[in-house]
PAVO-184367 format. One record per residue (C-alpha): residue number from 0; x, y, z. Coordinates in steps of 0.2 Angstrom, whole numbers. Last residue first. Example, Ala and Ser with C-alpha at 12.3 -4.5 7.8 and 13.67 -1.06 7.14 Angstrom:
PAVO-184367
NODE   seq       u       v       w
NODE     1      68      -5      36
NODE     0      62     -22      39
//
This chain:
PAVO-184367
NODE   seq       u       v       w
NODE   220    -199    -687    -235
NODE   219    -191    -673    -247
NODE   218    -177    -668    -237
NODE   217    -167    -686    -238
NODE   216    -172    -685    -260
NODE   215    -162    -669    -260
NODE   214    -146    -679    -264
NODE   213    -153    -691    -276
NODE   212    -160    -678    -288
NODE   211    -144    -667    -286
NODE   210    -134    -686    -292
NODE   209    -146    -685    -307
NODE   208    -139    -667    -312
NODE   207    -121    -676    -312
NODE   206    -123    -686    -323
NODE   205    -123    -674    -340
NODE   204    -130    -683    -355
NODE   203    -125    -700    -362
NODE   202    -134    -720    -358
NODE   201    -125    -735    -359
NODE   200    -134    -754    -363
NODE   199    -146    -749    -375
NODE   198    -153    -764    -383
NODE   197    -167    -765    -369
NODE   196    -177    -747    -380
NODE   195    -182    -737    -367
NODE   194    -164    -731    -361
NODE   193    -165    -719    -376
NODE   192    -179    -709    -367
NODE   191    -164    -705    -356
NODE   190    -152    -699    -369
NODE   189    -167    -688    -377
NODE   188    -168    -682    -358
NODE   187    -151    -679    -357
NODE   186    -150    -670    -373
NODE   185    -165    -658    -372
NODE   184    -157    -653    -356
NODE   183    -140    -649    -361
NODE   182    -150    -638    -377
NODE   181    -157    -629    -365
NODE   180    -145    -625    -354
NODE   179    -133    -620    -368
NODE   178    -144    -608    -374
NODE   177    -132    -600    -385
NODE   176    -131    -582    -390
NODE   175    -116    -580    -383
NODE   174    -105    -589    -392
NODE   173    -109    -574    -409
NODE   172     -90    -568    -408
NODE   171     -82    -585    -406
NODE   170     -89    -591    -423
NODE   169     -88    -609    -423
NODE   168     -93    -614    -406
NODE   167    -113    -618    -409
NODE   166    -110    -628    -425
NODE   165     -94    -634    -414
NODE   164    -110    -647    -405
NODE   163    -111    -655    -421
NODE   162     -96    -663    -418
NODE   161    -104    -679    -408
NODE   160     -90    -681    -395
NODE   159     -81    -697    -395
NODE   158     -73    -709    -380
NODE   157     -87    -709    -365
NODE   156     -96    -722    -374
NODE   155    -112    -715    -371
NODE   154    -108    -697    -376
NODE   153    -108    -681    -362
NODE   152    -114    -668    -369
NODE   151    -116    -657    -355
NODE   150    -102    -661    -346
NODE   149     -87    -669    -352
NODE   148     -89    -667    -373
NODE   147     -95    -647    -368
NODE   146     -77    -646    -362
NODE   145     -67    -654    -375
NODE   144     -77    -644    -389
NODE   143     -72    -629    -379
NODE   142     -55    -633    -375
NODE   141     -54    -636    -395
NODE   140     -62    -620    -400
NODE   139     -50    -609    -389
NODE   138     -37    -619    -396
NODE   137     -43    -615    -415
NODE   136     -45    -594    -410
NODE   135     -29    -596    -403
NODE   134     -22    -604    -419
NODE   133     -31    -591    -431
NODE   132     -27    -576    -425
NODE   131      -9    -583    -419
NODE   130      -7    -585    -439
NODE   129     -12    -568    -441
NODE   128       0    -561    -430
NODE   127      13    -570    -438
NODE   126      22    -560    -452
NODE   125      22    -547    -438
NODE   124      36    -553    -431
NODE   123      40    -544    -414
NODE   122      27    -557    -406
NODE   121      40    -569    -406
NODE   120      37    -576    -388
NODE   119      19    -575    -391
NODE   118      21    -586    -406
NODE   117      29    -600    -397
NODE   116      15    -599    -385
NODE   115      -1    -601    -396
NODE   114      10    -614    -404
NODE   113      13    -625    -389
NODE   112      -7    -622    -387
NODE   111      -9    -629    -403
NODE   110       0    -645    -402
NODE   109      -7    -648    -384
NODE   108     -27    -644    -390
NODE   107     -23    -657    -404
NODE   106     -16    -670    -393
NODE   105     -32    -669    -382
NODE   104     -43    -668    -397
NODE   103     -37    -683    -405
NODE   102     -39    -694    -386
NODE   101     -56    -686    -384
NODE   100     -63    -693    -399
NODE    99     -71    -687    -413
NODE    98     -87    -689    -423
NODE    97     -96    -687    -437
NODE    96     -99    -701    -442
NODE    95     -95    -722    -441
NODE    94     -79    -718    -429
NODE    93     -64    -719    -442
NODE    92     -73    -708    -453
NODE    91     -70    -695    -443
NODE    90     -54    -697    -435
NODE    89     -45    -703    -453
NODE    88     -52    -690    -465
NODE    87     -48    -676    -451
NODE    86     -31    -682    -447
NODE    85     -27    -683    -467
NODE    84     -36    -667    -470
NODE    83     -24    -659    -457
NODE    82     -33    -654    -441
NODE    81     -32    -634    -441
NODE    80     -50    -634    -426
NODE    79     -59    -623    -439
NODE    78     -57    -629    -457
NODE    77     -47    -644    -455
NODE    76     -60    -651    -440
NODE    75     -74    -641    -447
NODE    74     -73    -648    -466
NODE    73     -70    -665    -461
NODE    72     -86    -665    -449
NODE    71     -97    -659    -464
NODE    70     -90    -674    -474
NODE    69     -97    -685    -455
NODE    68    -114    -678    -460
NODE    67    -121    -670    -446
NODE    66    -138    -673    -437
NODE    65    -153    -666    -428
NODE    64    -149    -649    -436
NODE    63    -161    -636    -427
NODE    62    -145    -631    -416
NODE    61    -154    -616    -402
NODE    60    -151    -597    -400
NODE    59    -155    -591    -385
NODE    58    -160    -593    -368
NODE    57    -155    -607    -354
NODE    56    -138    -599    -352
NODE    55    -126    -606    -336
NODE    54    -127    -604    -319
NODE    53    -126    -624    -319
NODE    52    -137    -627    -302
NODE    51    -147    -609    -305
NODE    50    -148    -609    -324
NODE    49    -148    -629    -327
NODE    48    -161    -631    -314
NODE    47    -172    -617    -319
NODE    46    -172    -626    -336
NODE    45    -182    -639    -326
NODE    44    -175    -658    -319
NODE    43    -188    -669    -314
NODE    42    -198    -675    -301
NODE    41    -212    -685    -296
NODE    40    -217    -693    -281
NODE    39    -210    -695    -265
NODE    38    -207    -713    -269
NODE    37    -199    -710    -286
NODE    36    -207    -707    -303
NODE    35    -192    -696    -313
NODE    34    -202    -687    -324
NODE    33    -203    -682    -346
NODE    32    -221    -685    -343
NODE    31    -223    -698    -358
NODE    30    -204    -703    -356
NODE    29    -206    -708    -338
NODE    28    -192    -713    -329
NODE    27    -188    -724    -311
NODE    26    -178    -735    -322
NODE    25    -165    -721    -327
NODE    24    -164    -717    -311
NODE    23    -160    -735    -305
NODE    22    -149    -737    -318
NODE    21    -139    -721    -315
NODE    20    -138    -725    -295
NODE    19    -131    -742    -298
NODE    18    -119    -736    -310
NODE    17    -110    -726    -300
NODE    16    -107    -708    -306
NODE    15     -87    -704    -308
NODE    14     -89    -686    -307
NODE    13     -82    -671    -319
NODE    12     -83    -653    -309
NODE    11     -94    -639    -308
NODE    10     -78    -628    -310
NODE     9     -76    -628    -326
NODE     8     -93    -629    -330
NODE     7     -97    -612    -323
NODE     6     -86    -603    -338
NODE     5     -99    -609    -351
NODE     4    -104    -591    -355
NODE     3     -97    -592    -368
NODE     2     -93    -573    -365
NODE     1     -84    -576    -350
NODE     0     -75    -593    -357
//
């Protein structure tokens, strides 16, 4: 989590957002200006935001796909998060792409961890190590996955996370390099440009930076 450097989220919290308050944002703005036009005028949420607010990376590396073919996603889920081919045909496929949802990563985080700790309590056989190697390194993956899918990426039906996100958690020893910030940023306001067209009825992105737009509203008149 230290080197992630994603450790902030965890204790940034996971809000129910009323619904009134998301619409009315969301009515209020401006794709041509990339602004919130409220009565005070206009506003909008900056990198500096995510750094200061978040306290999480706004610099470095950033995902250039724009999209992920769901046999891509096969490949990571038995490749890097130790899904069986069976699982990871069935999840993916079963949600038009490649996607997951929170209910199969859940169950999968809870098998490996139960394994991360069986093998610590027989860390005599050597036989093993590698095999911890390679769960741990799957868990910690997972609890990433799971944590980027309730915050910063946050889908519209609040049931799958887009797996192209483990493009940027798949090798733990380049996780650093990320600009999460960025790339959380440049996904709500995609997800709030989405709102333009009247078929969207659910909107994705991280909430909770449009509740800090409504709180400092009372200072600003």
């Amino acid at each position: 989590m230290d080197r992630s450097g994603l450790r902030p989220l965890l204790v940034t919290g996971y809000e129910n957002i009323s619904h009134g308050l998301v619409c009315a944002m969301c009515e209020r703005w401006h794709q041509e200006t990339s602004n919130f036009h409220l009565p005070v005028g206009e506003m909008t949420i900056t990198l500096d935001d995510m750094a200061c607010l978040l306290d999480i990376p706004v610099a470095g590396q950033l995902i250039q796909e724009d999209d992920l073919h769901a046999d891509h996603g096969v490949e990571m889920l038995v490749g890097q998060l130790m899904f069986t081919m069976e699982e990871a045909v069935g999840k993916v496929h079963g949600n038009s792409g490649a996607f997951v949802t929170y209910t199969a990563l859940k169950k999968q985080y809870e098998t490996l961890l139960n394994r991360c700790n069986y093998l610590g309590a027989h860390e005599e056989d050597l036989s093993e190590e590698e095999e911890m190697r390679r769960v741990r390194s799957a868990c910690v993956q997972v609890f990433l996955l799971l944590l980027l899918g309730y915050t910063l990426f946050a889908g519209t039906n609040s049931k799958t996370i887009n797996l192209i996100w483990m493009l940027a958690i798949q090798d733990l020893d380049h996780i650093g390099t990320w600009a999460w910030g960025a790339m959380g940023l440049a996904f709500l306001y995609e997800q709030l440009n989405l709102t333009y067209d009247s078929g969207v009825g659910s909107i994705g992105g991280y909430m909770t930076l449009l509740v800090v737009i409504f709180y400092f509203l009372p200072f600003l008149n």
